[in-house]
N, C-alpha and C positions, 0 to 999 in steps of 0.2 A: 231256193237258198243260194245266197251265191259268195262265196269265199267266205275265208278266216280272219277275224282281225286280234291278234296276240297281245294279252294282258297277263300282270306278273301279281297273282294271289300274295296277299301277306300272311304272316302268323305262319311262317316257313313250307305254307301250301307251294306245290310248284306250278307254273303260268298256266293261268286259267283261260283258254279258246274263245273268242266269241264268234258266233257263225253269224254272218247276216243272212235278215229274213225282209219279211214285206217288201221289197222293193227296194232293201236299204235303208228303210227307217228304223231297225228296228233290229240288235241284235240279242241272242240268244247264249248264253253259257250254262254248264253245268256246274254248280257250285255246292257241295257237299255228296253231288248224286241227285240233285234237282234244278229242276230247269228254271233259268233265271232271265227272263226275256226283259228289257227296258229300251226304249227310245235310243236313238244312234246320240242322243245330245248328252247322253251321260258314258265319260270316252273311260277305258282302263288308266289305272288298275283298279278292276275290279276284286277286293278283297273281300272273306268273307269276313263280319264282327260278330256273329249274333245267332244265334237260334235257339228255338222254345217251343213252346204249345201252339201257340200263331204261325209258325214259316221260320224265315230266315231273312237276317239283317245282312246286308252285301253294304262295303262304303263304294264311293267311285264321286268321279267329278264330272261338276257340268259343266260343258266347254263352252257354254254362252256366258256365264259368269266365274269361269274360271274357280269355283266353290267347292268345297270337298263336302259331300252329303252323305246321308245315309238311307237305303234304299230297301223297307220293307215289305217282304212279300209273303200277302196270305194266300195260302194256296183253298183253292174249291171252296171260295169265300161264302159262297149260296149253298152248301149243302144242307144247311138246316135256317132254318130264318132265326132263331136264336144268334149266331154264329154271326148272322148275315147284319142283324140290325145293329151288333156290337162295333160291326166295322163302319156301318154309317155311322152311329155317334158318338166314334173318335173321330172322322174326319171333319161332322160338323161344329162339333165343340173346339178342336183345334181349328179350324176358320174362323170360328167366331172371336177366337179368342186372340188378344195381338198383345201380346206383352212380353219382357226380356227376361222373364221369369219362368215364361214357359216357352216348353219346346215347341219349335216354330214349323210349319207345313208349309213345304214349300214347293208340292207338285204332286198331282196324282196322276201316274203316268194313262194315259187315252190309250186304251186296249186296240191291239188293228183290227179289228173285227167286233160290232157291236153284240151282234147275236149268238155269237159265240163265245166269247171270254167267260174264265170263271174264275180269273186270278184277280188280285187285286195289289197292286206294289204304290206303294205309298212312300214320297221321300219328304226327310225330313232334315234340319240341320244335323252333324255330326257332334256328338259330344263327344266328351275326352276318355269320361266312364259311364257307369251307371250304378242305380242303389246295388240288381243285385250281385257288382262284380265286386262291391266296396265292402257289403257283410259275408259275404264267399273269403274274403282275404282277412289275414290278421289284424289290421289297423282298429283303432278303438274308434267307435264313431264318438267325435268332438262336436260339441254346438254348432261347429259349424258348418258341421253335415246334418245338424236335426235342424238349424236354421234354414238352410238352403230351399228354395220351393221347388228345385226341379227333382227333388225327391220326398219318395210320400214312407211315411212308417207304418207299417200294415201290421196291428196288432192281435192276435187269435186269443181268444178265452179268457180277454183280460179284466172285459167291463161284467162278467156276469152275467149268466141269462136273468133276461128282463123280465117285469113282472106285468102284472097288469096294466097297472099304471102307466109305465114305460111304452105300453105298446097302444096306445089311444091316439098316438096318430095316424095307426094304421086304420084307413077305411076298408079293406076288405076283409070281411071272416077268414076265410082262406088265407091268406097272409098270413093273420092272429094265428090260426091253427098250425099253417105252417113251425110257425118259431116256437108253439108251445110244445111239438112232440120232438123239438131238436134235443139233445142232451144237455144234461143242466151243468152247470158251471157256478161255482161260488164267484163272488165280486173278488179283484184281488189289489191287494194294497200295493199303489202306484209307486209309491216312495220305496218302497221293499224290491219292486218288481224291476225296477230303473234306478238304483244305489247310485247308479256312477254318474249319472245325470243332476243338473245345476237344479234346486230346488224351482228355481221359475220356469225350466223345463217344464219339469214333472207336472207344476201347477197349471200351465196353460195346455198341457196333453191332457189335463182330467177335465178339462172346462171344453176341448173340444169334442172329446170321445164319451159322447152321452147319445143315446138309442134315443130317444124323442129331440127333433131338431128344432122344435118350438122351445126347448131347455138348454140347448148349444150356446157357447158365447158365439154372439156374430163377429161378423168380418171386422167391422169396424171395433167393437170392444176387443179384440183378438190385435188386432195391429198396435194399440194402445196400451197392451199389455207389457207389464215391465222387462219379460223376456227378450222384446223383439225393441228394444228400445234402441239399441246402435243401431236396428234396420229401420225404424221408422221414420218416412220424410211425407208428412203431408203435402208438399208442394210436389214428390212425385211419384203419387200412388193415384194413377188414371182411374175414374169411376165407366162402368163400359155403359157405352151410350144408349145400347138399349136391352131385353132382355134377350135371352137366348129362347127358340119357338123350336119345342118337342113335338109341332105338328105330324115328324116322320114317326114316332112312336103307336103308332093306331094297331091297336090288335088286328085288325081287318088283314096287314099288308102281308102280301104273300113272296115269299124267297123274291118272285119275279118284279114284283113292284119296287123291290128294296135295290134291288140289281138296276132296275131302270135310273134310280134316284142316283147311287155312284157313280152310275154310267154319267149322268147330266153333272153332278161334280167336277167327272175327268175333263168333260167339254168345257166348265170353265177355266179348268187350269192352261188347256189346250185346245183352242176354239180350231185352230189349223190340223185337220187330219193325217199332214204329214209329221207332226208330234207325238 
């Protein structure tokens, strides 16, 4: 290790240390009481924004594009291959994905050591909030926080457990069995359940939130919908050019295989090992 280099925490933390590592590519801080290693290209201040079940969010800037980002880190991403395939596909669904609507990936930092990492820091553009600092706070959510795509509304017990019917696109027994010993739930009336919300709300949230997605309104009937009609511009709504390939989902892969595949990620974001 060789010296300190001094960054000033926000959210009235006081300045957070970075010690360089590897050679200097690479410095290290402690940031809530965990270790927060990234590439020397993303300089202080390092603040922290964020933590959850996954790690911790840190913002900081990249000094080759002068960009204030935001820099996720899951820690001991491989302890269980559940855990492990969740964090491959976010990162290849957000590659795959290129639009101003969604939150954009902009770097997955190249661990200094391929055989041994177990962390995984993923940077992304910085937003301003997020969904859940917006329902944490008193504000009423307006259309046009239930319009916006960079946040999703996560509904619990609302459609009713499903019945037979409902569950016939599931091909496996085990699945069916699964949801049939969950606890039952009646269906509940959306317009009751969402008072404050714009009737064309409410109507295109019951047309999307159906358990058989052969019964879901599609994308395109969905965009067409009267609700979203000030967002609607068919001259600029990009169709993605080709499909997205769940070839990494193989029951087969083992923690190690899943670990190899982020590993090959990180190289394409940073083919230079000094990154």
């Amino acid at each position: 290790m060789a010296g300190e280099s001094g960054s000033s925490g926000g959210g009235g933390d006081s300045n957070i240390k970075g010690v360089v590592t590897h050679g200097g590519h690479y410095v290290q801080y402690n940031v809530y009481g965990n270790l927060f290693e990234v590439s020397t290209k993303y300089v202080p201040p390092i603040r922290p924004v964020g933590r959850g079940a996954y790690g911790i969010v840190c913002a900081a800037v990249n000094s080759e594009t002068q960009e204030e980002v935001a820099i996720k880190k899951i820690g001991n991403a491989f302890d269980n291959r559940i855990d492990a395939k969740r964090t491959l596909r976010e990162i290849k669904l957000l590659r795959h994905m290129d639009h101003e609507n969604v939150i954009a990936l902009k770097d997955i930092i190249r661990p200094p050591k391929k055989e041994s990492f177990n962390d995984v820091y993923i940077v992304y553009e910085l937003m301003d909030t997020d969904l859940h600092q917006i329902i944490r706070s008193n504000q009423a959510l307006t259309d046009d926080h239930c319009q916006s795509d960079r946040f999703h509304l996560f509904v619990e017990q609302l459609l009713g457990s499903p019945d037979d019917t409902s569950l016939g696109f599931l091909r496996s027994d085990n699945a069916r069995r699964y949801v049939r010993q969950l606890p039952q739930y009646p269906k509940q009336q959306f317009s009751a359940r969402f008072s404050n919300m714009s009737p064309g709300a409410v109507d295109l949230l019951e047309k999307m939130l159906v358990f058989d997605p052969n019964k879901r309104i599609t994308v395109d009937e969905a965009l067409c919908h009267p609700y979203l009609k000030s967002l609607h511009d068919i001259n600029d709504e990009p169709v993605c050019p080709r499909p997205f390939c769940f070839d990494f989902e193989q029951p087969s892969f083992t923690e190690e295989n899943i670990k190899e595949l982020i590993w090959r990620e990180t190289v394409k974001f940073n083919p230079d090992p000094s990154h």
